[in-house]
Backbone bond lengths (Angstrom), bond angles and torsions (degrees), N, CA, C in turn:
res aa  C-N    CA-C-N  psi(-1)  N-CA   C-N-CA  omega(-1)  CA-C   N-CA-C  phi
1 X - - - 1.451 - - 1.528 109.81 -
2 X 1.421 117.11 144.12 1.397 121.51 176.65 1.245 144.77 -53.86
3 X 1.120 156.12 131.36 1.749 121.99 -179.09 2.025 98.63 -51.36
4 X 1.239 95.57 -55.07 2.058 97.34 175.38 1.550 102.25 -31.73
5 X 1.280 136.91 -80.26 1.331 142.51 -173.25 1.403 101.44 -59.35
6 X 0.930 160.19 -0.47 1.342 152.57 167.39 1.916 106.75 -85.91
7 X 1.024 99.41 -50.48 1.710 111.81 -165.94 1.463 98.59 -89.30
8 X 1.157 136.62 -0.75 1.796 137.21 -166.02 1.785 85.99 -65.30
9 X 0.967 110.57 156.63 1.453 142.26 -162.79 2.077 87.73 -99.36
10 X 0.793 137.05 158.88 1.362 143.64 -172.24 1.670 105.47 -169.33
11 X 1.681 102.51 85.64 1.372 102.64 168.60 1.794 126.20 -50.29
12 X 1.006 109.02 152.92 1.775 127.83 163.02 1.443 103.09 -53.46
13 X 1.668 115.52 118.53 1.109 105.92 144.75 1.036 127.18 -110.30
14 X 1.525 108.59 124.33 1.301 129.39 -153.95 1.974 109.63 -67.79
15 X 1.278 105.74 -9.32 1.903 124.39 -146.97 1.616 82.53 -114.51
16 X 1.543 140.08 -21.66 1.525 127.16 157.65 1.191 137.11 -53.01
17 X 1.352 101.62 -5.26 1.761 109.57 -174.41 1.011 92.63 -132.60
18 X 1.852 104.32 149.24 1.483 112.73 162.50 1.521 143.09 -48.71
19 X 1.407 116.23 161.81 1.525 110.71 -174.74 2.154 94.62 -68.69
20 X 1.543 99.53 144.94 1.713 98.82 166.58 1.841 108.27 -40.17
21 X 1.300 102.70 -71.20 1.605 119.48 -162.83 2.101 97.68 -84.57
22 X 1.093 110.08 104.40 1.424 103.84 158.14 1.738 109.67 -138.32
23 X 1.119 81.90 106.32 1.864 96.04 -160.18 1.896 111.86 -58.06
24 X 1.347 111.82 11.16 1.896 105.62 172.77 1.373 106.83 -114.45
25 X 1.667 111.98 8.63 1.274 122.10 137.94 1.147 140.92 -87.52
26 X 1.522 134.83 45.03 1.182 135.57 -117.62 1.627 105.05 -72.99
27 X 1.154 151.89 2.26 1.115 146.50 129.98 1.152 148.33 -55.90
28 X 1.190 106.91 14.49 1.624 144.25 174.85 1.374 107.69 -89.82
29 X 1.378 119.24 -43.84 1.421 129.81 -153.83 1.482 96.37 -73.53
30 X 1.248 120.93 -57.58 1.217 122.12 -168.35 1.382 107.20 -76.02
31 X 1.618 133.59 -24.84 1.358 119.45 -178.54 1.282 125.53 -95.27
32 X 1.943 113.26 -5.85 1.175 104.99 -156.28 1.717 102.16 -83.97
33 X 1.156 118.68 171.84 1.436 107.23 174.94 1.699 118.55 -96.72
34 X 1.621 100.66 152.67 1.429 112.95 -170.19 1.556 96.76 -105.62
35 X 1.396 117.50 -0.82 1.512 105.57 169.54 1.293 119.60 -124.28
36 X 1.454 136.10 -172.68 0.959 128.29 -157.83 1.695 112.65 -97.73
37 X 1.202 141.55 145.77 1.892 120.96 -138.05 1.909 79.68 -98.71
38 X 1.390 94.73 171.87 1.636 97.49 -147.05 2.160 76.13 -126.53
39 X 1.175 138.18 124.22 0.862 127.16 140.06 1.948 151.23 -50.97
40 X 0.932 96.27 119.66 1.830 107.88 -156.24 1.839 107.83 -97.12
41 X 1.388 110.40 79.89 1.458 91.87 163.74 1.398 142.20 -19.75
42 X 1.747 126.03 129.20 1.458 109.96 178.51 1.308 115.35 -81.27
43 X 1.558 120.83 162.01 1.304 144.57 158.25 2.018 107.65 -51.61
44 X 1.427 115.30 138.52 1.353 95.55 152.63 1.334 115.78 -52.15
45 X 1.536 136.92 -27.78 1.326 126.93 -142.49 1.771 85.49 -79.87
46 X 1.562 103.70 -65.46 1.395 128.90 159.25 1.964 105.22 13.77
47 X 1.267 99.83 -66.02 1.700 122.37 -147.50 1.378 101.14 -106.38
48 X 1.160 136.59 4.98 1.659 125.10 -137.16 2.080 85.18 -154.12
49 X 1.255 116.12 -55.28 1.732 126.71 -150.53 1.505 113.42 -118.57
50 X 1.295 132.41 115.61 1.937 86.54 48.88 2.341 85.06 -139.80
51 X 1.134 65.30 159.71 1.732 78.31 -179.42 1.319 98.38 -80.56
52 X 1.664 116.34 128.97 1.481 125.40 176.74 1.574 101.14 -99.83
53 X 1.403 129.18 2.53 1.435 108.78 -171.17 1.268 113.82 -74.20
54 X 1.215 117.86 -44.04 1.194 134.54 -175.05 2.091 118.02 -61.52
55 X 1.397 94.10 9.35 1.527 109.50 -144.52 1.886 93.85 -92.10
56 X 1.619 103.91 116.62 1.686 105.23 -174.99 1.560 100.55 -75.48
57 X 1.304 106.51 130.02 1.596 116.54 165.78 1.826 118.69 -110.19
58 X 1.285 116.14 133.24 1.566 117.25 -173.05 1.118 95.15 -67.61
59 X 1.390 123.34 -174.10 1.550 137.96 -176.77 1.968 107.63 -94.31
60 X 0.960 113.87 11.55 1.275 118.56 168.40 1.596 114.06 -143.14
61 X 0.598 120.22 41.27 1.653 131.32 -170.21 2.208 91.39 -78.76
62 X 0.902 88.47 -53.79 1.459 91.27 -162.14 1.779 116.97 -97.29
63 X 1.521 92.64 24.07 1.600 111.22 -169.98 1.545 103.86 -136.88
64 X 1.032 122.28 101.07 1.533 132.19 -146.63 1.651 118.38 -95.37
65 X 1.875 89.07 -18.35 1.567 131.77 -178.07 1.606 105.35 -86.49
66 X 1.388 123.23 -22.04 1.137 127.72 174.17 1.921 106.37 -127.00
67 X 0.712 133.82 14.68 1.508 121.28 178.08 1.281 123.66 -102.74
68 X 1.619 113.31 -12.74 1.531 92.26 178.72 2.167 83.95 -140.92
69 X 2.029 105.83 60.66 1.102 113.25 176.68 1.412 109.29 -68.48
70 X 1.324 135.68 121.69 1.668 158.21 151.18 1.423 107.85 -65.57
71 X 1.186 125.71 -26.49 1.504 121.47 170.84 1.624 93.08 129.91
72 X 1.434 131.87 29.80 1.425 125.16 143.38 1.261 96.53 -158.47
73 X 1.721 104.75 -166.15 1.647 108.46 -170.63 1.611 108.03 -118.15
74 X 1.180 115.78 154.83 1.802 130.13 -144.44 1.765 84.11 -75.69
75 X 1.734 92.39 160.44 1.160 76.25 -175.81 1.570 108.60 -107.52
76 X 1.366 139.28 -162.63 1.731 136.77 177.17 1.645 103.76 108.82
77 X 1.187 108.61 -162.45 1.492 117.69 -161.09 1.701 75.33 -105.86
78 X 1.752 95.40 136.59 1.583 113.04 158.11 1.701 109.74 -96.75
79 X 1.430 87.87 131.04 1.114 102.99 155.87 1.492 130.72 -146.96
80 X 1.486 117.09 166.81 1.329 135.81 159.88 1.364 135.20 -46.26
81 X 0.956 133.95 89.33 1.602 121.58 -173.41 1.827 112.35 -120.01
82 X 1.166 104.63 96.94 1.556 119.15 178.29 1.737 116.70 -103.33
83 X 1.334 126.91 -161.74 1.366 145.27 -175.85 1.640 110.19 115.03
84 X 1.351 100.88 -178.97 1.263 129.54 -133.30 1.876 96.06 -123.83
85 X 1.044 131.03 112.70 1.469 120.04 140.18 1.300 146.58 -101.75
86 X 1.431 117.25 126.39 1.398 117.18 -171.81 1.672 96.57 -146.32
87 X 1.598 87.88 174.97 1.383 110.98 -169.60 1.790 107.37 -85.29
88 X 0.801 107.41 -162.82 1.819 113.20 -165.75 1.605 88.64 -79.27
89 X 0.892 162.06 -37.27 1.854 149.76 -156.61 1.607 98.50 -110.14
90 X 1.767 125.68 13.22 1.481 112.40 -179.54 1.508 118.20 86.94
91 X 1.276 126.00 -13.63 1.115 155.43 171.20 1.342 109.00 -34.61
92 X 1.444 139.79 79.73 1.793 116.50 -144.37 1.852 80.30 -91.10
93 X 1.905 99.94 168.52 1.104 120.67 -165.17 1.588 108.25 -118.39
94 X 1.379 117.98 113.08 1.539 106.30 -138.38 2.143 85.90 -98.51
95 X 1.410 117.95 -175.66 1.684 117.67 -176.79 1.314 111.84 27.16
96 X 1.663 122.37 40.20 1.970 89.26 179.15 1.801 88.34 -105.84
97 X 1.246 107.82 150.42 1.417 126.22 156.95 1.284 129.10 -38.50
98 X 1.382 121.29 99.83 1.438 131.17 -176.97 1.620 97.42 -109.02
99 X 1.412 103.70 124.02 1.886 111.46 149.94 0.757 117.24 -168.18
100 X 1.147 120.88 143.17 1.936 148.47 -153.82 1.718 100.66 -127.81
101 X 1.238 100.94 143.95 1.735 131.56 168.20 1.453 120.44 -126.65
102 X 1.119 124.60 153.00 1.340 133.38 -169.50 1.050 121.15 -177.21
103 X 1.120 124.42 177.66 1.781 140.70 -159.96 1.712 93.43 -113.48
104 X 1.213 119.02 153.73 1.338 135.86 -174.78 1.973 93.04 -90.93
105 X 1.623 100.20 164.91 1.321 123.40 178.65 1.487 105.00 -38.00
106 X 1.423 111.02 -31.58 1.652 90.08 -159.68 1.906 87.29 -116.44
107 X 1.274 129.89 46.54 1.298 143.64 149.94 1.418 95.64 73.21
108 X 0.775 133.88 61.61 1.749 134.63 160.74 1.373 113.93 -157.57
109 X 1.765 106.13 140.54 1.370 107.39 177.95 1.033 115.33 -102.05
110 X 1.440 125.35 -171.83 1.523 138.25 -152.55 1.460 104.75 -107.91
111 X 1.480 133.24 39.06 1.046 143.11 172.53 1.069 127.65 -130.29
112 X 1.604 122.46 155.57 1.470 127.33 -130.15 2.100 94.70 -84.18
113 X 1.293 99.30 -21.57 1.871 109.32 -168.02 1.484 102.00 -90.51
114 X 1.352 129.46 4.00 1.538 143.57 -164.32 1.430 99.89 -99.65
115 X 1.560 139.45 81.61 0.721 135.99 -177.32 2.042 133.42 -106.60
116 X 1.464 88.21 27.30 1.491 108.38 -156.06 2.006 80.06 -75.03
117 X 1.486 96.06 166.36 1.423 112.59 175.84 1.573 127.70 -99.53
118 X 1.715 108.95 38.57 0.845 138.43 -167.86 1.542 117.63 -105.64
119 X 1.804 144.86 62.11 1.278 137.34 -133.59 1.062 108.91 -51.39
120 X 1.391 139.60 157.41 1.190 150.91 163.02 1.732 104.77 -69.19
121 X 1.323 106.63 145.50 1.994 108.17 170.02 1.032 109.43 -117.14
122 X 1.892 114.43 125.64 1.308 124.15 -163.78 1.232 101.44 -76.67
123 X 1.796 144.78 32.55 1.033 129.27 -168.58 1.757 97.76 -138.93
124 X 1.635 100.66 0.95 1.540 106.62 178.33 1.345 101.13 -105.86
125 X 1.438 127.93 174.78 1.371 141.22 150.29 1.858 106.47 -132.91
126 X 1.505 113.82 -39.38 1.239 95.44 175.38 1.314 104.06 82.78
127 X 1.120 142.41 31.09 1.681 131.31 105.07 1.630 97.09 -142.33
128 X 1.776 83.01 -169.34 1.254 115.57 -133.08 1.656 101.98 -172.59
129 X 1.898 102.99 136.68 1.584 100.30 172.73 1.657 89.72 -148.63
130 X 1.641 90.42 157.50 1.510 121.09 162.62 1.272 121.72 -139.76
131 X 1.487 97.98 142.15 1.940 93.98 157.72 1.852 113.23 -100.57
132 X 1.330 110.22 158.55 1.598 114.94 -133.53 2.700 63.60 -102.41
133 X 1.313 85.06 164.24 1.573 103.89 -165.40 2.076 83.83 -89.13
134 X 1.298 80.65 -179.74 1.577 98.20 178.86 2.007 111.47 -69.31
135 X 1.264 100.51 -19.06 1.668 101.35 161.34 1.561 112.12 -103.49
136 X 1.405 119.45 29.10 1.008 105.91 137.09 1.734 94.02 97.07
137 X 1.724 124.99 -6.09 1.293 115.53 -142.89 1.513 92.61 -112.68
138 X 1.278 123.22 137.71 1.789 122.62 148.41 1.327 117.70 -106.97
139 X 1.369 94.77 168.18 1.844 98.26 171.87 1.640 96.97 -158.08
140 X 0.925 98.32 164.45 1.771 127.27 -162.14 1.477 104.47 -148.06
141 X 1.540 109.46 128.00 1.703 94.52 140.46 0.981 123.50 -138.02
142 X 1.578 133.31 152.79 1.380 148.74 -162.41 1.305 129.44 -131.50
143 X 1.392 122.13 -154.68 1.251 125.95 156.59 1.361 115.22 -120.58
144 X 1.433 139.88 139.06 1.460 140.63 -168.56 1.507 112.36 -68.56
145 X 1.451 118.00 130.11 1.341 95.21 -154.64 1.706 104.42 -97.35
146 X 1.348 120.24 143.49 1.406 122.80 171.24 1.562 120.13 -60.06
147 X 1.350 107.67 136.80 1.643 112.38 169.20 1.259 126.94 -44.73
148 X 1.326 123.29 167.41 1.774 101.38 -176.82 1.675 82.20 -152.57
149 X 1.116 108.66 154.16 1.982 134.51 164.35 2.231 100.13 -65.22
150 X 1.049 100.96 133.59 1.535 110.58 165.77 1.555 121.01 -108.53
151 X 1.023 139.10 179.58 1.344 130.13 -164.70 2.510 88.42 -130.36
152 X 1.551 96.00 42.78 1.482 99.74 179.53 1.506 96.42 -92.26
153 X 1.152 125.32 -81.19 1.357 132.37 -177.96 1.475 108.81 -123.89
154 X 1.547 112.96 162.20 1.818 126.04 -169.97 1.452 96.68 -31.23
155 X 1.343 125.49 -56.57 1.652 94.24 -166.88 0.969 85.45 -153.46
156 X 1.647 126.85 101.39 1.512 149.62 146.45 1.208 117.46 -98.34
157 X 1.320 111.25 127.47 1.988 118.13 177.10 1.425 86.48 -104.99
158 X 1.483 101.44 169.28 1.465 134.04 150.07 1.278 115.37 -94.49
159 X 1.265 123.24 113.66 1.624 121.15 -172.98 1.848 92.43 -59.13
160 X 1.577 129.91 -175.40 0.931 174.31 -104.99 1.640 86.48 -124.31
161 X 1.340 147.88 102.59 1.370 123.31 157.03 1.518 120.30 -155.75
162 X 1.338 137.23 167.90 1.557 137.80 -161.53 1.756 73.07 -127.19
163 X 1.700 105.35 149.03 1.181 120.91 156.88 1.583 100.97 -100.04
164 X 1.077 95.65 161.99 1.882 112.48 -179.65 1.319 105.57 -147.69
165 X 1.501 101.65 138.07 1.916 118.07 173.77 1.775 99.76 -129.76
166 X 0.927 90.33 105.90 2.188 103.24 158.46 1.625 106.52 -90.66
167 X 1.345 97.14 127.12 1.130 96.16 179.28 1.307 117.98 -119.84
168 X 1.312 150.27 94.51 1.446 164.02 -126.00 1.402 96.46 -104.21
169 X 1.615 136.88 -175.83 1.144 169.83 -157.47 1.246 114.63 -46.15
170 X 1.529 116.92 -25.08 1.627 140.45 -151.59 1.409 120.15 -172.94
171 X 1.389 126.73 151.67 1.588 109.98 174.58 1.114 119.15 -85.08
172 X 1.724 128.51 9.32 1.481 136.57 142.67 1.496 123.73 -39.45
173 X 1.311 99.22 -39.69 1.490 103.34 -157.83 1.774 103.68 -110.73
174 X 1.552 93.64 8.15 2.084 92.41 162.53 1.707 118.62 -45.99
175 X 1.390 121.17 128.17 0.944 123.91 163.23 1.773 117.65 -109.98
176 X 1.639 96.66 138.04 1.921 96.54 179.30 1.310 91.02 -119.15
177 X 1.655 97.76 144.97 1.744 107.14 165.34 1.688 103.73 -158.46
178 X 1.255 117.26 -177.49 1.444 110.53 -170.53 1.394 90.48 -140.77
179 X 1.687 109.87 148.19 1.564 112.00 165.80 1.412 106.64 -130.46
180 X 1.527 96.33 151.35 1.805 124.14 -172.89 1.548 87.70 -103.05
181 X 1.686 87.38 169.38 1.570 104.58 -178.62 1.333 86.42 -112.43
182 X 1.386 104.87 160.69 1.744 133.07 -179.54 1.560 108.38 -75.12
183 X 1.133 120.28 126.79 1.606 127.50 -170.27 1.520 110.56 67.33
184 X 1.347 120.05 57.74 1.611 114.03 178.70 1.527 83.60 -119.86
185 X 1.279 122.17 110.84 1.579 119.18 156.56 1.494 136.24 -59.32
186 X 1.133 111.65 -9.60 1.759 132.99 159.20 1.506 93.25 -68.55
187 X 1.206 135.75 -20.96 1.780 108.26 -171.80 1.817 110.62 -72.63
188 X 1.377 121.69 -33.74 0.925 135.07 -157.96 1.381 109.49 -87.18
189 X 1.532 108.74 -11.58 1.806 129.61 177.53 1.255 116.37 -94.18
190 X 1.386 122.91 -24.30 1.140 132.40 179.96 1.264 127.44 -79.19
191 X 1.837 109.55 114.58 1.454 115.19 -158.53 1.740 105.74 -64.63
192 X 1.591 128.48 -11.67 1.527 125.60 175.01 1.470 100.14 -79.28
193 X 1.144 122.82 -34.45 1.492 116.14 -176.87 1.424 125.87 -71.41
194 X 1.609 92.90 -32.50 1.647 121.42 167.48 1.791 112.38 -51.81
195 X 1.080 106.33 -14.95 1.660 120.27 -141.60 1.610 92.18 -86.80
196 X 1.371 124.75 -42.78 1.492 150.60 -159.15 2.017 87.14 -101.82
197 X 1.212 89.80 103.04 1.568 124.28 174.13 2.383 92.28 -57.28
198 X 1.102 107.55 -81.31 1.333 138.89 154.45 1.871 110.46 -0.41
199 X 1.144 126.17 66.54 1.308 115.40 170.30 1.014 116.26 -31.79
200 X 1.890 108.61 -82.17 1.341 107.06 171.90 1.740 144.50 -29.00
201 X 1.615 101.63 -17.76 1.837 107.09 -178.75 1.739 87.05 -90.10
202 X 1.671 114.12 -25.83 1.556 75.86 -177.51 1.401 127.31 -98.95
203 X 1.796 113.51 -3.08 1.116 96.97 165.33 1.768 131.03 -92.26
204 X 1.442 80.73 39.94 1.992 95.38 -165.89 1.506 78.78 -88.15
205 X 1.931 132.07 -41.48 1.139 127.92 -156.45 1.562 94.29 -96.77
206 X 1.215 134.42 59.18 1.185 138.56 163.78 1.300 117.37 -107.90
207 X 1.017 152.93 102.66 1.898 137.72 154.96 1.421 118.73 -45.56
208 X 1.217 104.63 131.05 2.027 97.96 176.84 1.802 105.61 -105.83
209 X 1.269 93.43 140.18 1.572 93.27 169.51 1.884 121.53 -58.37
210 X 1.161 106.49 124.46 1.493 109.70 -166.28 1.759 93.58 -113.43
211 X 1.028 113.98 83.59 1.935 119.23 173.70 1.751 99.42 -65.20
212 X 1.069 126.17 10.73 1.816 120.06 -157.51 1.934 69.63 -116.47
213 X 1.011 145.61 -34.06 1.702 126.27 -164.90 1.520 90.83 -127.84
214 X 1.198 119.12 20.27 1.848 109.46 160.01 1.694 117.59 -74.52
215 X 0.924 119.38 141.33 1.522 127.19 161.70 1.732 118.50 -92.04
216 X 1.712 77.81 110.20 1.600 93.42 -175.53 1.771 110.62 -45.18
217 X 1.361 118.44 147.82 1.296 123.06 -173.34 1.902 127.30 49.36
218 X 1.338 81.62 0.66 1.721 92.18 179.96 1.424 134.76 -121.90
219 X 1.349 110.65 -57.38 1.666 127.89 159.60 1.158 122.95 -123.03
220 X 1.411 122.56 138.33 1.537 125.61 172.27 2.148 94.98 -79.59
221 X 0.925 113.95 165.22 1.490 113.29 156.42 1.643 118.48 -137.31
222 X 1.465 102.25 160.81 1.632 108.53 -164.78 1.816 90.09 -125.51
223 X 0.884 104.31 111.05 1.840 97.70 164.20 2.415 111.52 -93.51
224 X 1.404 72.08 149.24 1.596 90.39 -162.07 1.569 103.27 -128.59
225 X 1.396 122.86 78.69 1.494 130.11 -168.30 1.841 90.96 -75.82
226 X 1.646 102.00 137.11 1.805 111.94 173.81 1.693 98.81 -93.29
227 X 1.105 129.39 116.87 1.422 97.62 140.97 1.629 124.63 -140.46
228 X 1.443 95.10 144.18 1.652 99.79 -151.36 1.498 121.85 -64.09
229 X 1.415 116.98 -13.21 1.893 119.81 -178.52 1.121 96.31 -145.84
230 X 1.625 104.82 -161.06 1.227 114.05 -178.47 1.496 134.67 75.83
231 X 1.154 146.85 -170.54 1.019 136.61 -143.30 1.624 104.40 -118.75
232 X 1.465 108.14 -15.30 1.398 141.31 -172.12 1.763 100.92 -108.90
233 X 1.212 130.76 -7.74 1.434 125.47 173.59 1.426 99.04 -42.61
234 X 1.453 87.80 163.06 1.418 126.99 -171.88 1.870 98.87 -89.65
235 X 0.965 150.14 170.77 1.502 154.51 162.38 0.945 122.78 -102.30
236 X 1.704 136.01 89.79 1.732 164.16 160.33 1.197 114.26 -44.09
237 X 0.863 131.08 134.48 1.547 149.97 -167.84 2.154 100.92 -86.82
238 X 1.273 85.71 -47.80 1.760 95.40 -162.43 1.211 82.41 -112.76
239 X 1.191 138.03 78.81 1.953 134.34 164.83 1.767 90.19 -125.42
């Protein structure tokens, strides 16, 4: 690639993200705004913090199967969950803050407003963080998380998915997004997925099965490449 193609300017497209108000999301309706958005100066803290290098991680931080052990191991399909972050030219993005949350095998999370009839497993907690290596790469492993019923319409699931936060230079520049697994037929049902006009942004939030970093007899793995611009970005929740 060129120094020219490296430095090219890469407008916003504004048409990658969903409309504010799309009413078969019905939680849209009430949050989206009816006025016009008001710009908010940053904080130094804002623009400046917080530095993750310096940031102590336990020895299971990024092992989801061992971090919140009760005295056995969680139950569901283990798996692998790796990829790569970089900027729009491949450019990988070396120490940024990776961590993911999720719902256990049988689709429920570990929070007090989670009231689905799905038991909780005292051997999950359901997240998990990393910082990405000098190529830019993380990995995690977990358990695949089960679908769950929403309270959107008579009978809406949430397909299969891990939330993810990168956290860049500052807590300005946090990014949230969520990834699906490859062949889940709930993705294509789902009125949030519905929400993104944009094929292409939603199969950016797809994981592909990667059999080349599975562990024979143990984990399947899904790789989940970030990348932050460009024409090839990944799809942000808060962009």
């Amino acid at each position: 690639m060129s120094e020219a193609d490296s430095s090219r300017f890469v407008i916003r497209d504004r048409n990658w993200h969903p409309k504010a108000l799309t009413p078969d999301y019905k939680t849209s309706i009430a949050r989206s705004p009816r006025q016009a958005l008001v710009s908010i100066p940053q904080s130094v803290s804002e623009s400046t913090g917080p530095d993750f290098s310096h940031l102590k991680f336990g020895r299971f931080d990024n092992d989801l199967l061992l971090n919140f052990n009760n005295g056995g191991l969680p139950v569901g399909e283990r798996i692998i969950l790796a990829g790569r972050v970089c900027d729009q030219y491949g450019k990988p993005i070396p120490h940024t803050l990776v961590e993911i949350w999720q719902a256990n095998a049988g689709g429920r999370y570990r929070h007090k407003n989670d009231r689905y009839l799905a038991p909780l497993d005292p051997n999950f907690g359901g997240v998990g963080r990393a910082l990405t290596d000098r190529d830019g790469t993380y990995t995690f492993r977990t358990i695949k998380p089960g679908p769950y019923p929403w309270r959107n319409g008579p009978n809406d699931w949430r397909p299969a998915h891990i939330h993810v936060s990168i956290s860049g230079p500052s807590i300005a520049t946090r990014l949230i997004t969520q990834l699906y697994f490859e062949g889940d037929p709930l993705i294509p049902m789902c009125p949030i997925v519905k929400s993104i006009a944009n094929p292409e942004a939603v199969q950016s939030l797809v994981a592909r099965l990667d059999m080349g970093n599975a562990n024979p007899m143990d984990c399947l793995a899904y790789r989940f490449d970030i990348v932050l611009r460009g024409q090839r970005k990944t799809h942000f929740e808060n962009c």
